[in-house]
N, C-alpha and C positions, 0 to 999 in steps of 0.2 A: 581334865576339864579346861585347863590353861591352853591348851592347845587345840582345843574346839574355837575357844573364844579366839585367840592368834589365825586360824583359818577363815574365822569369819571377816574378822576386818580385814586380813589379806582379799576375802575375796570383795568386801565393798571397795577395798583401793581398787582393784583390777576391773572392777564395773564404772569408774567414774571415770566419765568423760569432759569435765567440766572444761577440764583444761587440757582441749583437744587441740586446739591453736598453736597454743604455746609448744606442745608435742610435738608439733611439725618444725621440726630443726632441717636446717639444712646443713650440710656437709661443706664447710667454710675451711678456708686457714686461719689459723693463730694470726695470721701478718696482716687480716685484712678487717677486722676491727681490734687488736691487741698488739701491746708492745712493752719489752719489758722493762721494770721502773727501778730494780733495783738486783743486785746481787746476778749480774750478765754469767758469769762463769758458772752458777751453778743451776741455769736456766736449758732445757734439752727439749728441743722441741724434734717429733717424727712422725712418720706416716702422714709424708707430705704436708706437715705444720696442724696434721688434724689432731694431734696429742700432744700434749706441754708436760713436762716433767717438773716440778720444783724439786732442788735440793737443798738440804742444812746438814751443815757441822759446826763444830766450835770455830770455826773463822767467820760464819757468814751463814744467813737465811738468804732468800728469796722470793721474788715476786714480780705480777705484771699487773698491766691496767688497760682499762682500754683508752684507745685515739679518742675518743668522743666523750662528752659529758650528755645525760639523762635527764630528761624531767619525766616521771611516769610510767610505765610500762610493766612486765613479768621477763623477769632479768630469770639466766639458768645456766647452770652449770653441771655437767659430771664428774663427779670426784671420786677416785680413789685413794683412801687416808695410807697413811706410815703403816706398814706393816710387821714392825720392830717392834722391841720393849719402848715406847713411843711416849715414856712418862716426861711432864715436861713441854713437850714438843704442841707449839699450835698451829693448825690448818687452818687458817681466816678465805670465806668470802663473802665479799661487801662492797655495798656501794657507799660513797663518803665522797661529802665537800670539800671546798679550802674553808679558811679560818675561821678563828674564835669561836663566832655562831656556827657552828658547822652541823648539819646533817648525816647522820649515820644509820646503816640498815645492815645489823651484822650476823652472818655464820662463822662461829671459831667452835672448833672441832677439840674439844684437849685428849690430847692423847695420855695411854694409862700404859701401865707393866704389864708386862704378859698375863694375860687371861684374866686380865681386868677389863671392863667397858668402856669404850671411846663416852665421853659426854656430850653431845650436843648444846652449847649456849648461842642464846638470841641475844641482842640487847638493841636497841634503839635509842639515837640521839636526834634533839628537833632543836635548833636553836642553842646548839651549846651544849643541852644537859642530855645527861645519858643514865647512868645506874636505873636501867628497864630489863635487868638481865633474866632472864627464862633458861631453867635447862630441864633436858628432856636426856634419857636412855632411846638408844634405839633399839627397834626392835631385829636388825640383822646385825652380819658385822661387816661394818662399813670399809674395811681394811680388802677382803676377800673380794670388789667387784665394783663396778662403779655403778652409782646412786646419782640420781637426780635431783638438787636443790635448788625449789625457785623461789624469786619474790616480787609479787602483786603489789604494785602501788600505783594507785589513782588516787583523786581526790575525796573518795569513801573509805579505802580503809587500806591498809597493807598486810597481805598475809605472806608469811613464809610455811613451803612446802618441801616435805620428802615426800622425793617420788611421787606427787600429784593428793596427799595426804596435807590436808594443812597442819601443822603440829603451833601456828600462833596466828593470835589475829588481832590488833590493834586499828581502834575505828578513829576516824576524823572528828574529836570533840574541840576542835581550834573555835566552835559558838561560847565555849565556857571556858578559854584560858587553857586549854591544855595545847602544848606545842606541836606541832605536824611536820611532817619533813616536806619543802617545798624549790629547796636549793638543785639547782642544776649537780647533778653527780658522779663522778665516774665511777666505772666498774674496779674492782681489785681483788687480786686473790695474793695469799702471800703463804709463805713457811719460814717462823722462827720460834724462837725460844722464850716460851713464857714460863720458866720453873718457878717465876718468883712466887706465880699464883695459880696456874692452871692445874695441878692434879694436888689433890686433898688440901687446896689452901695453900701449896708451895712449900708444902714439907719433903712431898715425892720429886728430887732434883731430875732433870738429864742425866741418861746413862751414858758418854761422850762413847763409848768402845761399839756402842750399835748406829751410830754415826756410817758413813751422810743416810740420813731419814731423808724418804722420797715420797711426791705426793704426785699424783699424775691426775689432768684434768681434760676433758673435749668437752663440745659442744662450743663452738664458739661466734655462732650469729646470732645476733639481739634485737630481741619485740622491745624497741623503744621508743621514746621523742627525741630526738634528737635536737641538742641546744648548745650554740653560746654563751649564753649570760642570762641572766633570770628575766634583763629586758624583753627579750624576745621566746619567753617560756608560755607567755598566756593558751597559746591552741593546744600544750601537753594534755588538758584535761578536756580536750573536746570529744567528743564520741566517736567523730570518724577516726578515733583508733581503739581498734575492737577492745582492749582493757580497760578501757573507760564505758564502756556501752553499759546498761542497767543488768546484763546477766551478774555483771562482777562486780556491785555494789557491795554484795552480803554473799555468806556463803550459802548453798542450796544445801536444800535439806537433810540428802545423803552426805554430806562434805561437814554440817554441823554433827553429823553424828559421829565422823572418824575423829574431828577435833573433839568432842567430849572423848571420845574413847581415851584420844592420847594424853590428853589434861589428866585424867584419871588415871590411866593404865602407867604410864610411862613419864609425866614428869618429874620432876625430883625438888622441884626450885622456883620459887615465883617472888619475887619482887612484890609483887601484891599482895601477898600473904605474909609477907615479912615484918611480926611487927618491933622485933629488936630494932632494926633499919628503918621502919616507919610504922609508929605508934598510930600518926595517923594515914591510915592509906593515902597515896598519890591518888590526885583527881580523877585520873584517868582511870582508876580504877574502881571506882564508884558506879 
């Protein structure tokens, strides 16, 4: 029966076209919107800059970012996770501000021991505050192939997607005090070492001997706005850029249905159900 259901929503993913736009990638270099930010040596880019490699070991993670800062847009990446005992180890991508009040829109992947499940966590920061973490199982294994992650934001809502499936949705309630990400942001993707906390709460360390863990990414031209400074951010949310247009306010009818499915089928973790953490639900989730 589990695998009747598994077929079905595979095949409602494979009928949606919603986000046919964004599917139309073109075949870019690494060099020509990205550059790298941190850990150069253990950074491999091939096939003519069309694929990036991150590596880590115990001397050193890695990561890039893009030349440009974002207001708005459906940012995307393919990623291929650690295919090692990969406990410990995290694959982040995200978009993120500079200071204090910073803005954040994150995928961190934590990797598990052998023939355990990779986790999926979300989390959102608007102004500072963050602890909006969501996680989800997936339903392949993300290690064996590259997967597509993207993330919608306009000034109605932001949804993060696998593979054209929204698996979150967080709507614009900035009329009632809840915070919205509106900072100009650059892209980032990274590989390091989260043992303290990524698998079972940071009891599962790094295995240092399955070292360098490699994460390999393409897809690297960007549906954005393109910005300086937040002065000149106002036209991000104009409609003449197709992510802002009323199709992608809300999610369409077949797209609500795979997100209940994966709320249901597949999360594991909601911040808004948490009431150890919050007795009283966050506004936002009211």
């Amino acid at each position: 029966m589990g695998s009747i259901i598994l077929f079905v929503f595979l095949l409602l993913v494979a009928s949606n076209g919603v986000l046919s736009k964004g599917n139309m990638t073109k075949e870019i270099s690494f060099h020509q919107n990205y550059k790298v930010i941190w850990g150069d040596n253990y950074v491999l880019s091939s096939n003519q800059g069309k694929e990036v490699q991150l590596k880590m070991d115990n001397s050193s993670g890695s990561g890039f970012g893009s030349k440009m800062t974002y207001v708005s847009g459906l940012f995307h990446m393919r990623i291929k996770l650690p295919n090692k005992n990969s406990a410990g180890v995290v694959t982040a991508y995200y978009l993120t501000s500079e200071g204090k009040m910073h803005d954040e829109l994150d995928f961190e992947f934590l990797g598990n021991r052998d023939g355990k499940p990779y986790r999926l966590q979300t989390n959102i920061f608007a102004d500072g505050q963050g602890n909006r973490e969501q996680r989800i199982k997936l339903w392949f294994d993300p290690r064996a192939d590259f997967h597509t992650y993207q993330i919608l934001w306009n000034q109605h809502q932001i949804v993060f997607y696998v593979d054209n499936t929204p698996i979150r949705v967080y709507k614009n309630k900035s009329n009632i005090g809840v915070g919205y990400p509106s900072r100009p942001m650059q892209i980032q993707a990274s590989l390091w070492d989260g043992d303290s906390w990524a698998t079972n709460g940071g009891k599962t360390k790094t295995n240092w001997k399955y070292a360098p863990f490699k994460a390999n990414f393409q897809g690297f031209d960007v549906s954005g706005c393109q910005v300086l400074s937040s002065s000149n951010s106002q036209n991000c949310f104009s409609e003449k850029h197709w992510w802002n247009s009323p199709k992608f306010w809300q999610l369409s009818p077949s797209q609500h249905r795979q997100y209940e499915h994966v709320k249901h089928k597949y999360m594991t973790y909601d911040y808004c159900t948490d009431r150890i953490r919050y007795p009283q639900p966050p506004l936002e989730c009211l």
